[in-house]
C-alpha positions in Angstrom: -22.0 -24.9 -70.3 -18.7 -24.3 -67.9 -20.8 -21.2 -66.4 -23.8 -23.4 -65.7 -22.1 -26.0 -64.2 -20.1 -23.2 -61.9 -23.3 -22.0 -60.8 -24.6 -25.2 -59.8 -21.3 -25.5 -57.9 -22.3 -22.5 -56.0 -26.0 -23.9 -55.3 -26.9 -25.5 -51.8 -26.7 -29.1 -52.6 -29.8 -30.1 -54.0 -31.8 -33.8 -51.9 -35.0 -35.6 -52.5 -34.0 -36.5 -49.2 -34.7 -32.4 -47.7 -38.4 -32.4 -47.6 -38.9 -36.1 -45.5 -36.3 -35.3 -43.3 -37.2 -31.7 -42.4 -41.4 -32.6 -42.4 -40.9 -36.1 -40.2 -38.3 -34.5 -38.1 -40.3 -31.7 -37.5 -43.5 -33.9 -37.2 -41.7 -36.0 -34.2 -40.9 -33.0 -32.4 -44.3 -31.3 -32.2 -45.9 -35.0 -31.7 -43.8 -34.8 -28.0 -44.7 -31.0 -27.6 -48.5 -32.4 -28.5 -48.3 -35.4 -25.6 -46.7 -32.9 -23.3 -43.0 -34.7 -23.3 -41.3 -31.6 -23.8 -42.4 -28.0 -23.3 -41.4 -25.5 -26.2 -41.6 -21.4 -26.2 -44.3 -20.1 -27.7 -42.2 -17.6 -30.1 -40.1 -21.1 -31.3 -41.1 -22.2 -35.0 -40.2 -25.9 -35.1 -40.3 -26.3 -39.1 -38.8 -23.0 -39.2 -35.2 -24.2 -37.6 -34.9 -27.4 -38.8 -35.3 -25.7 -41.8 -32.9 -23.3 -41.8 -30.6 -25.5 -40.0 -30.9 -28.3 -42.8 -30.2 -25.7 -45.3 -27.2 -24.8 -43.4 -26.0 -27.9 -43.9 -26.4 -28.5 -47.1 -24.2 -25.2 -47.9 -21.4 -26.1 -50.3 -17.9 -25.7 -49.2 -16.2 -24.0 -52.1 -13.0 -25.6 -51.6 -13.9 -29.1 -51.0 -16.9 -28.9 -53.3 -19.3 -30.6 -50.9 -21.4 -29.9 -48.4 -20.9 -31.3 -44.5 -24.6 -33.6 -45.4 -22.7 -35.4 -47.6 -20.4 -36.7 -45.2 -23.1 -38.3 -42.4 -25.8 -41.0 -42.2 -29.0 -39.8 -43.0 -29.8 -41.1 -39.6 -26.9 -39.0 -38.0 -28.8 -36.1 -39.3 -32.1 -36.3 -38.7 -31.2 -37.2 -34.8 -28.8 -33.8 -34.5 -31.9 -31.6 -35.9 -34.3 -33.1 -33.7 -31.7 -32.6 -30.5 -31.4 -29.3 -31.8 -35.4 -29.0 -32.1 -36.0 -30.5 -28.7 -33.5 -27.6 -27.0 -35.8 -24.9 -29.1 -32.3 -24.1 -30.3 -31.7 -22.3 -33.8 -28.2 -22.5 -35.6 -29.5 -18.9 -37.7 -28.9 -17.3 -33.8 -25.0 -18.8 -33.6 -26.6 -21.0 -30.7 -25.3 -23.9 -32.0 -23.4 -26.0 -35.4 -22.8 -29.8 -36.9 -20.0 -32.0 -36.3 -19.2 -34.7 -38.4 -17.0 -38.1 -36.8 -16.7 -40.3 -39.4 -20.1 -40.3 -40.7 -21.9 -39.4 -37.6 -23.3 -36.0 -37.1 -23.6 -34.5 -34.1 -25.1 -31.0 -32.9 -23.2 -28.7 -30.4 -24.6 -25.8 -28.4 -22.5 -22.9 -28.6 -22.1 -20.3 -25.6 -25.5 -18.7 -25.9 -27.5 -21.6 -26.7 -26.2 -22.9 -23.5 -27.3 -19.8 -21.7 -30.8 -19.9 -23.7 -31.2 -24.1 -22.5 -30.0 -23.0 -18.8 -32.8 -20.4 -18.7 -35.6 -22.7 -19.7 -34.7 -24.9 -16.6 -37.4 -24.9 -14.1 -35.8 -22.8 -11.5 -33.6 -21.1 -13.4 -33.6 -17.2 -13.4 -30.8 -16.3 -15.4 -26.9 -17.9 -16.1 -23.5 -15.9 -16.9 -19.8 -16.2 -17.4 -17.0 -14.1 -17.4 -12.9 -15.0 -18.0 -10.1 -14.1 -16.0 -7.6 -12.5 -17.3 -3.8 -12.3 -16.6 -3.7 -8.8 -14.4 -6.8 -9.1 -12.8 -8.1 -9.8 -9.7 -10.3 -12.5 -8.9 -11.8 -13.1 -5.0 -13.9 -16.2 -3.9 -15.3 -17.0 -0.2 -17.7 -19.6 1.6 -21.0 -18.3 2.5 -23.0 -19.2 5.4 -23.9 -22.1 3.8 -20.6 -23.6 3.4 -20.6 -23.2 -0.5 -18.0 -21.2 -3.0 -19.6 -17.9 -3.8 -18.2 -14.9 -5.9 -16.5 -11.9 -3.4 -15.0 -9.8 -6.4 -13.9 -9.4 -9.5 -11.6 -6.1 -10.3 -11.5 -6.0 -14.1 -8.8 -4.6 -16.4 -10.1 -4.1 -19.8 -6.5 -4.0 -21.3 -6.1 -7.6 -19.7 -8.1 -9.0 -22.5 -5.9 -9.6 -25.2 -7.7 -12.2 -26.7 -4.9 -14.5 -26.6 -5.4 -18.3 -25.1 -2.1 -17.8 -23.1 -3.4 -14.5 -20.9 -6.3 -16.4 -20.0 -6.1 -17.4 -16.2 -9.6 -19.0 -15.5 -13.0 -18.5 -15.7 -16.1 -18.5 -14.3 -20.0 -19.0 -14.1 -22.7 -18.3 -12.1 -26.4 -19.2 -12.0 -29.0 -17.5 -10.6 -32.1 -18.9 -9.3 -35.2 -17.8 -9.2 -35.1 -17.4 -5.4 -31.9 -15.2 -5.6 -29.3 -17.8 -4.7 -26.4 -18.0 -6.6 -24.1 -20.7 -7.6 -20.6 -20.2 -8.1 -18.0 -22.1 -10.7 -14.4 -21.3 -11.5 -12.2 -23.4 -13.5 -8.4 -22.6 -13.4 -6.8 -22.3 -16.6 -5.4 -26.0 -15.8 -8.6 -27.4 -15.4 -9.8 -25.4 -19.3 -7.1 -26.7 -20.7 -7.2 -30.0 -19.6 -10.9 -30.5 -21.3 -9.8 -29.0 -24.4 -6.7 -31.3 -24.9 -9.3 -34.0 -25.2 -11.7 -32.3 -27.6 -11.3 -32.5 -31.2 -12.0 -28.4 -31.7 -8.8 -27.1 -31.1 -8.5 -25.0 -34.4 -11.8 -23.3 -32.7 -10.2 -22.9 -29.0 -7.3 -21.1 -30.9 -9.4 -19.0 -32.8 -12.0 -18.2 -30.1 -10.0 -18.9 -26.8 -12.4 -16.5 -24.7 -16.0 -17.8 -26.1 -14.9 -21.5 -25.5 -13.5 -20.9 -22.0 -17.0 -19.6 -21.1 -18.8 -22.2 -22.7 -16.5 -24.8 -21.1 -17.0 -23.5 -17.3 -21.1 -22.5 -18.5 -21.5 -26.5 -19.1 -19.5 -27.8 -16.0 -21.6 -25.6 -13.7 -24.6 -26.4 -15.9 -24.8 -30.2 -14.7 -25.9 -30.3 -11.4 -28.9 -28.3 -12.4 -29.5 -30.0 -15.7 -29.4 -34.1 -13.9 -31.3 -32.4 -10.6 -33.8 -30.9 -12.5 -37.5 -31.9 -13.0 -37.7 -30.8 -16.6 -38.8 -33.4 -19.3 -36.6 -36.8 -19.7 -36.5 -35.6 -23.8 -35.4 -32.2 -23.0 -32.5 -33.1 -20.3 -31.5 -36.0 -22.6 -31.0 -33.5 -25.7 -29.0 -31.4 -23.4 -26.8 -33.8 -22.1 -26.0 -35.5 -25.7 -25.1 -32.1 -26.6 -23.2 -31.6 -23.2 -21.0 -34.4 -22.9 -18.0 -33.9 -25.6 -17.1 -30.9 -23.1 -16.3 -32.4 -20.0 -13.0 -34.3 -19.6 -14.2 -37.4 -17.2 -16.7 -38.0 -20.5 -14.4 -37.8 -23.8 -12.1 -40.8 -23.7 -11.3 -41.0 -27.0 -9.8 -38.2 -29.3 -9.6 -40.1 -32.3 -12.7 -39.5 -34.3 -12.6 -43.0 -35.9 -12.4 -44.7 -32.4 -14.8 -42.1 -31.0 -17.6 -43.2 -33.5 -16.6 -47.3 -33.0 -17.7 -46.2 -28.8 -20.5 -43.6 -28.8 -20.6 -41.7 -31.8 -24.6 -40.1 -30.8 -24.7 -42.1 -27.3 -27.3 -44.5 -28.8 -27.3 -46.9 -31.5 -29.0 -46.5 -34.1 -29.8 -49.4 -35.9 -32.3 -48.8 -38.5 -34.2 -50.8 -40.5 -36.9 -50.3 -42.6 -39.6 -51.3 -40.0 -37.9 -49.7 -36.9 -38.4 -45.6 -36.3 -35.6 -43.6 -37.2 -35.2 -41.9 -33.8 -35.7 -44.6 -31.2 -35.8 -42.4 -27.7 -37.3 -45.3 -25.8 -39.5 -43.1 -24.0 -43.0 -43.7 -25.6 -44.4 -46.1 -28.4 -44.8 -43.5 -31.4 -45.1 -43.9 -34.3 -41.8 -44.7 -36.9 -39.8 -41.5 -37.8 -39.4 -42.9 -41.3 -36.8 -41.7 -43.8 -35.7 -43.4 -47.2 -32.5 -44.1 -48.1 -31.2 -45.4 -51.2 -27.7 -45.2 -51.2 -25.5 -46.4 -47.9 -22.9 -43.6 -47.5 -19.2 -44.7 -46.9 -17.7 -43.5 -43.6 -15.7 -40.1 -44.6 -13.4 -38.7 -42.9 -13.7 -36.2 -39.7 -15.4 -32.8 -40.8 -16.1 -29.9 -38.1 -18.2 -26.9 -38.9 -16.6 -24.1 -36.8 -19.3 -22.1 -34.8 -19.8 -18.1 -35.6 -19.4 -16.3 -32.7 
């Protein structure tokens, strides 16, 4: 009996919950693809990464014998897949994980699924970042149009000790389809100063050079992401999943306070007659998902990305 409750311990946790929230989740997303809201690549299985990323989540952490799910609104959830879903992004390609404040989930691009979102940008030819290390040599100028653009970068590969303290900026350019380039560099002031107001500072220690790209990849990201003619859906999924990394948009640090102001930018208050996912765009039909039990507010969980 003691074996077969071990293994159980050891099982993703098991939800009638999994199949409505995947299927109508799922179901919303390709109903936008369907009335041309968002456009989605061809090679990008909906069901397949809500899927795998609900499956994700309902992983058991052996030491606190639960799994992140168990810790958010079912509500929570089913709006972080389908932000996920509307970005074509896959947490089984590291382009992305869950947070948890309080009881609201939220999903988070990591580096390359901010490089795979920039490149589906109308306009958009291809995006990259690189960090400056202590050592090296870094050269800007102002082209003939008056803008910041990259002169030279004179690498030292010993330089990159992987430490947070030999980091001395970074930066990001993006490449339109035209050729032009656009130039960002953050000093290692200006990186530092976003992630003292960001609640992932056990992952900035651990992966100082990944999060210095993303940080500097999302700043430069912007412009391009609120000028852009893309879909409404698609730019508001970015930006949701944007926002925690810029310091003029993270007031609060304290997860409960955090989820009090904005926890998902919307409220979302359901009832049984209302849809689940409200995106005030069109009159669809309800995103629907039961919900016996209301689960207590828990205390602030984060899923470190894989890198």
């Amino acid at each position: 009996m003691t074996n077969q409750i071990q293994e159980q311990n050891n099982q993703p946790v098991e939800s009638n919950k999994q199949n409505a929230i995947v299927t109508q989740v799922a179901k919303k997303v390709q109903k936008m693809v369907e009335d041309n809201q968002i456009n989605i690549p061809g090679n990008y299985s909906i069901v397949n990464a809500v899927q795998a990323a609900y499956f994700k989540l309902t992983e058991v952490d052996f030491k606190k014998k639960t799994a992140v799910i168990d810790s958010a609104t079912t509500e929570s959830v089913a709006f972080s897949l389908q932000d996920m879903a509307i970005q074509a992004l896959s947490v089984a390609k590291n382009q992305g994980y869950f947070i948890v404040y309080g009881d609201k989930m939220q999903f988070v691009r990591s580096y390359h699924g901010t490089q795979a979102v920039l490149k589906r940008l109308s306009g958009v030819k291809d995006v990259w970042a690189n960090v400056i290390w202590k050592g090296e040599t870094f050269e800007v100028e102002y082209n003939e149009r008056g803008q910041l653009a990259f002169k030279a970068h004179t690498v030292d590969w010993k330089a990159a000790t992987g430490k947070k303290e030999d980091i001395e900026g970074a930066y990001c350019i993006i490449e339109r389809e035209d050729g032009v380039q656009f130039l960002t560099v953050m000093t290692n002031a200006e990186i530092k100063t976003s992630w003292s107001q960001s609640s992932m500072t056990s992952v900035q220690d651990k992966y100082p050079q990944e999060m210095a790209k993303r940080t500097v990849i999302n700043r430069a990201a912007k412009a391009f992401i609120n000028t852009s003619d893309d879909s409404d859906l698609f730019i508001g999924a970015i930006n949701r999943t944007t926002e925690n990394e810029f310091e003029n948009e993270r007031k609060e640090i304290n997860p409960e306070a955090e989820i009090k102001k904005n926890a998902n930018k919307e409220e979302l208050d359901i009832k049984p007659d209302k849809p689940i996912i409200d995106m005030h765009i069109t009159k669809e039909e309800p995103l629907t998902v039961n919900k016996s039990v209301q689960e207590e507010p828990k205390k602030t969980e984060v899923k470190e990305p894989a890198w």
